[in-house]
C-alpha positions as CSV (number, residue, x, y, z in Angstrom):
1,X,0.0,0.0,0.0
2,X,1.6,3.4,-0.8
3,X,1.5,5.8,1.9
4,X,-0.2,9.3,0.4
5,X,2.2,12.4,2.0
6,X,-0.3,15.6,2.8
7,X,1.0,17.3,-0.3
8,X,-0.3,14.6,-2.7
9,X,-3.5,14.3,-0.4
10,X,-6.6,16.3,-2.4
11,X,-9.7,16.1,-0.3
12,X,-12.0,16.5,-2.8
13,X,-11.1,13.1,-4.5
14,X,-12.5,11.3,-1.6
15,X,-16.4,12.8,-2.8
16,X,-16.1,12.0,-7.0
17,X,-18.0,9.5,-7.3
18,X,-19.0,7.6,-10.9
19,X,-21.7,9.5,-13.4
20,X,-23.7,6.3,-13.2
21,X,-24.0,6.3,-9.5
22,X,-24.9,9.9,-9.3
23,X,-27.3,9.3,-12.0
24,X,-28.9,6.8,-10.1
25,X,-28.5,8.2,-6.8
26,X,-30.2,11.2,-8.6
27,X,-33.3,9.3,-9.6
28,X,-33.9,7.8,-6.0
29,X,-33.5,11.0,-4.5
30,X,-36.3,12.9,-7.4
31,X,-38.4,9.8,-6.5
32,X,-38.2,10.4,-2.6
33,X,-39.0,14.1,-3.4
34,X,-41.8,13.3,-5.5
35,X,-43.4,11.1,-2.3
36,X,-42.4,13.9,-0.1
37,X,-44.4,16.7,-2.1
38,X,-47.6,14.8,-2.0
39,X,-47.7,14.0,1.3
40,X,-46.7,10.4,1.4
41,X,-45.1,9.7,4.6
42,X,-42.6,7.2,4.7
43,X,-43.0,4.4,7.5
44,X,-39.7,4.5,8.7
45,X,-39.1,8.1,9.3
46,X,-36.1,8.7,7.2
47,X,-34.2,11.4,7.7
48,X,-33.9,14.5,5.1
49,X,-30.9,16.2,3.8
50,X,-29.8,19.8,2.8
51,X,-27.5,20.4,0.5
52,X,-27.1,24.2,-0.4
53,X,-24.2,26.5,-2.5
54,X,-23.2,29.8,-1.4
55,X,-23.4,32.5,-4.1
56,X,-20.1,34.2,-5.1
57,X,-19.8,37.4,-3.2
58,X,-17.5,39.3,-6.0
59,X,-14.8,39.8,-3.9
């Protein structure tokens, strides 16, 4: 196993994940949505997430 120094280490590697796995994690999120927005409750109580992006300030 090659040991990674913190010079080669780029933290955003560790979130890329495959377009085919975002595509499908995509699909089961819109889904879930979809349930949510009609009022369909979901027997388990799942939990939801928030993902948001800060606009650029122009500085």
């Amino acid at each position: 196993m090659k040991r990674t120094t913190s010079r080669d280490f780029q933290l955003w590697k560790e979130f890329e994940i495959s377009r085919l796995l975002d595509a499908v994690l995509g699909r089961i999120l819109a889904a879930e949505r979809a349930l949510i927005e009609n009022g369909i409750p979901f027997p388990a109580r799942g939990s939801l997430s928030l993902i948001a992006k800060r606009p650029a300030t122009g500085q």
